[in-house]
C-alpha positions, 0 to 999 in steps of 0.5 A: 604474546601468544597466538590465542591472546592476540586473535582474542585481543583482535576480536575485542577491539573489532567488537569496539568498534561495531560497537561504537559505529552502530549509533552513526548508522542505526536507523531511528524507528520513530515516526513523526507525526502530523495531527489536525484540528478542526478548523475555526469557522467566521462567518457574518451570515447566521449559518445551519451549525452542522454545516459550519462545522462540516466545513471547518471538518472538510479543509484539514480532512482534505489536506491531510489526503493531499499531503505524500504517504512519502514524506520525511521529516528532517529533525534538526538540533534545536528540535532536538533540543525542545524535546530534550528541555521537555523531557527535562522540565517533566522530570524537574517538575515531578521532583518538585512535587517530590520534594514539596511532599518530603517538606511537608512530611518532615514538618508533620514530624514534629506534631507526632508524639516522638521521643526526641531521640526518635524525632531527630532520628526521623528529621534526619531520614527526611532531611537525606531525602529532601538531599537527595532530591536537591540534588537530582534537581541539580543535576537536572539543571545542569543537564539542560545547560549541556543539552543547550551548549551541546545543541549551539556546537550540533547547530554550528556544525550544521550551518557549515553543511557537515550533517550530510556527506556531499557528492564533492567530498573525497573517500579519503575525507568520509574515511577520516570524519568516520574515524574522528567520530568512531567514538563520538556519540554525538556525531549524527547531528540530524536524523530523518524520520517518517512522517504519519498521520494522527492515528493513521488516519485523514478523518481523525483530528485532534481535540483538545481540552477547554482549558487548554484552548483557553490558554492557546497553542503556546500555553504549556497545557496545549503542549502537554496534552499534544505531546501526551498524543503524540503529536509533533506537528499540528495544522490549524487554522481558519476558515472565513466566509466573505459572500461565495468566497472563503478565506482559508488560513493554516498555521503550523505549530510544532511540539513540543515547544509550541513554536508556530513554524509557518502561516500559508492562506488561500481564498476561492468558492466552496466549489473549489474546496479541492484545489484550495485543500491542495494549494495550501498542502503544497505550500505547508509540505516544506514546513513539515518535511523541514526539508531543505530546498531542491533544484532539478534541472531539466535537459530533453533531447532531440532539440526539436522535442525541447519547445513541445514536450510536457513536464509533469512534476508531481502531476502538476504541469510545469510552464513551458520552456522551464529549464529548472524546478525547485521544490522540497527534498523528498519523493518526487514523480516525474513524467515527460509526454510529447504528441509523437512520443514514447511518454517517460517518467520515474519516481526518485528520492531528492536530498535536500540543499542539492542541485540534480540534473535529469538527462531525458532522450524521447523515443518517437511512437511506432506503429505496430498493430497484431491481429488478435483473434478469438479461437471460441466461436462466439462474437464480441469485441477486443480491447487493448490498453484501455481502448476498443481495438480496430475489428477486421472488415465484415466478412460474410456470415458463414465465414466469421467464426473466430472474431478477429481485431488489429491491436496497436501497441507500442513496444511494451507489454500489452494487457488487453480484454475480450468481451463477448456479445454477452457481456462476459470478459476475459482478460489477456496479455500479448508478451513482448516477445510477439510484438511485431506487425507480422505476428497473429495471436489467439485467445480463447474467450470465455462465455460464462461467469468466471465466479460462478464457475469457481463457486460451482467447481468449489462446490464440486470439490467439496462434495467430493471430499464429502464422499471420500470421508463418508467412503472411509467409514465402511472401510475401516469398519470391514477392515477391523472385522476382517482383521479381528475375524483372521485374529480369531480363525488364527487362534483356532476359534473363527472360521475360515469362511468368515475371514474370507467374506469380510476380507472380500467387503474390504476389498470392495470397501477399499475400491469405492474408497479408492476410486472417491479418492481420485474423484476427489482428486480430479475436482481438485484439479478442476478447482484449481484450474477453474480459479487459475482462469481468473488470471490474464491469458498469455495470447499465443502465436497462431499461423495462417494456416493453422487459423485457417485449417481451424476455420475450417473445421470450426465451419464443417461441425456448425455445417453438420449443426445445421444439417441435424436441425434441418433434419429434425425440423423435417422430421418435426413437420412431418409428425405434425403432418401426421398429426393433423392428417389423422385427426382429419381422418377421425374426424370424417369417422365420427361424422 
């Protein structure tokens, strides 16, 4: 065997196997989606029609928005199997019509005016036909018995706990089931799909025709016309009124199949319709998701935090001294808050039929607090994490230019606002590298509309590209007639005068071109600057002394303001003085 033979052999069993593993790993794309119907409404009171149906509109709205954008179905053999059957009864039933049409053909044979030679020569084409089909029908029905068999020996195998590799299993064991079923398709017994609402959307419920509600849920045109939508699970149920009280019912039906999976109920006032909704989602999401149950086990340190720390799971607050949550596999939120305390939390994915164990240690609050300072001369007040910072005492009038606040925070990134007196903010962020009790930091605020300031500076810019365009006109216009001038004093005909004065108007041309173009530039530049400034300032670290020296010279330029409004407001009495000692004096001259 030669070296080439054996590398190409090499690739071809490498190219197998890719092959054959590809299936056990490839992610299904499909998504399994969840649809509502508009609920039934039972009341013993005769009710305004519009607002019967709003709120039979309002429980499944609201329990579709409640249900996690994270969910994931788990579709086990028996699922499989409903589908499989429906796609195999569609397919026997179009046959069947196939085959009732070939029957009637055939039999219309015979009152066609045929020679018998002719007639028995169709017979027989109608009879290979009417055969052919036979036998897809067959085929068919013996592909439901090997789906059947085939989702027993996937539903054993999942009851033994073989459809997901278990934490305990060693590497060796996951190495030999890999290659057992290298070449088994039918190894992936349960897949995962996303869950998505009907059409994308918590408002659009499904409708479904007369006929098929007058059949019910179970009724195979209920399934049909489900399926033909897209739907495989459906949320129904209904809404009675007793007094102020409503009784809300849900039931979930998947498809195709038409099973009902789950019944849940709750009962509260009208005015409670949010945490009816949210009860009944809570209760109908392992039923979706068919998930298989989580337990998470909850260990906080130190031990004198146990007895007061908060658990908030999924936003729903725990009972106190719980040591374990059971809930559906999928997304969860969690968070730990203690008075005292750093707050902690995280988001994870929890298989199901698993037990998980979250170790949390509370790091205690530290009190730093950083000057801010604001280095435009205009008051206003700082805000740091949503709450209003601490402003420095009063000082006096002639010495509170650059307003000032201590800013608390705690070890992490601050975002914060500066808003003045005007009711214009801008936005900053202390990075952690600066936090600490001795540092101070500045911004600079902004007293204008920053919108207003890009569409003015987008304005600009425009009309300078506006320029630029029109200032290429002359160019090229003097350019070509210098050219074709210097073409003609060339061949002897133009004169050299000629070509030099439009030589000349280019040059000018090309200046004024050239300097529009760095106008257009420099607005450019401003524009991006202007939309820059839309983006949180980094607070920098400022000193003492420059603040002070800042201070200073900030007070020595409003001194000089004051000294030239004086001057002006002397010079403005003055001229009134005038004024009026010159009308006296015209005055006594008319007398």
């Amino acid at each position: 065997m030669t070296k080439k033979f054996r590398n190409l052999l090499t690739f071809i069993i490498f190219a197998l196997l890719i092959s054959a593993a590809n299936p056990l790993y490839a992610a299904d794309t499909s998504k399994w989606v969840v649809g509502a119907e508009r609920f039934k409404y039972i009341s013993a009171a005769s009710e305004d029609p519009a607002v019967s149906k709003g709120i039979a509109e309002m429980f499944p709205n609201r329990i579709l928005e409640k249900l996690n954008e994270d969910l994931v179905h788990i579709v086990y053999p028996d699922e499989k199997l409903d589908q499989t059957l429906y796609d195999l009864r569609k397919t026997r039933l179009s046959l069947f019509l196939q085959l009732s049409a070939e029957y009637k053909k055939r039999d219309s044979l015979l009152l066609q005016n045929y020679s018998k030679r002719k007639l028995a020569s169709k017979i027989k084409e109608e009879e290979k036909a009417i055969k052919s089909i036979k036998t897809k029908i067959a085929d068919n029905l013996k592909e439901v018995d090997q789906a059947m068999q085939k989702s027993i020996r996937e539903e054993k195998l999942v009851q033994r706990g073989l459809f997901n590799h278990d934490e305990k299993t060693s590497e060796k064991e996951n190495l030999k089931t890999m290659f057992h079923n290298m070449f088994n398709r039918d190894a992936e017994f349960v897949d995962s799909l996303d869950i998505n609402l009907y059409k994308d959307d918590t408002t659009a419920l499904f409708e479904a025709s007369e006929t098929a509600q007058k059949y019910g849920y179970t009724s195979y045109d209920y399934e049909k016309e489900a399926v033909n939508a897209g739907i495989r699970s459906l949320i129904t149920g209904t809404v009675t009124n007793y007094g102020e009280y409503y009784f809300v019912t849900v039931e979930i039906y998947e498809y195709p199949g038409g099973k009902l999976n789950h019944t849940v109920s709750e009962v509260g006032l009208i005015e409670n319709a949010d945490m009816i909704s949210a009860s009944l989602a809570h209760q109908i999401v392992i039923t979706l998701s068919n998930g298989m149950p989580v337990d998470v086990e909850i260990c906080v340190e130190p031990e004198e935090v146990k007895e007061k720390v908060r658990v908030y799971f999924d936003d729903d607050l725990q009972p106190p001294k719980m040591t374990t949550i059971r809930t559906q596999s999928g997304v969860h939120a969690v968070r730990f808050v203690c008075d005292g305390y750093l707050e902690m939390g995280t988001s994870y994915f929890f298989e199901g039929n698993k037990k998980y164990k979250i170790d949390v240690t509370m790091q205690p609050e530290k009190e730093i607090f950083i000057d801010a300072v604001n280095l435009s001369p205009f008051p206003g007040r700082f805000y740091a994490a949503g709450a209003l910072a601490e402003p420095f005492a009063p000082l006096p009038e002639e010495e509170n230019v650059f307003p000032q606040a201590k800013i608390r925070i705690n070890d992490t990134q601050i975002l914060g606002q500066f808003i003045s007196d005007d009711g214009f903010s801008t936005s900053f962020y202390v990075p952690v590298n600066l936090l600490s009790n001795e540092n101070t930091v500045s911004v600079k605020g902004l007293r204008y509309d920053v919108n207003d300031y890009i569409d003015k500076r987008r304005r600009i810019m425009y009309g300078t590209y506006t320029l630029l365009m029109l200032s290429m006109v002359p160019y090229f216009y003097t350019y070509g007639n210098y050219v074709n001038s210097a073409n003609q004093f060339n061949s002897g005909v133009g004169t050299y005068d000629d070509a030099l004065k439009w030589q000349t108007r280019n040059q000018i041309c090309g200046g004024i071109a050239i300097g529009c173009g760095a106008l257009f530039v420099y607005e450019l530049v401003r524009y991006f600057m202007a939309v820059n400034s839309v983006l949180p300032q980094k607070a920098k670290p400022i000193s003492p002394q420059k603040l002070e020296k800042k201070k200073q010279k900030e007070l020595k330029k409003l001194e000089k303001m004051r000294k030239t409004e004086e001057v002006i407001e002397t010079e403005s009495e003055q001229n009134a003085d005038d004024i009026e000692t010159e009308e006296k004096v015209e005055d006594e001259e008319v007398k």
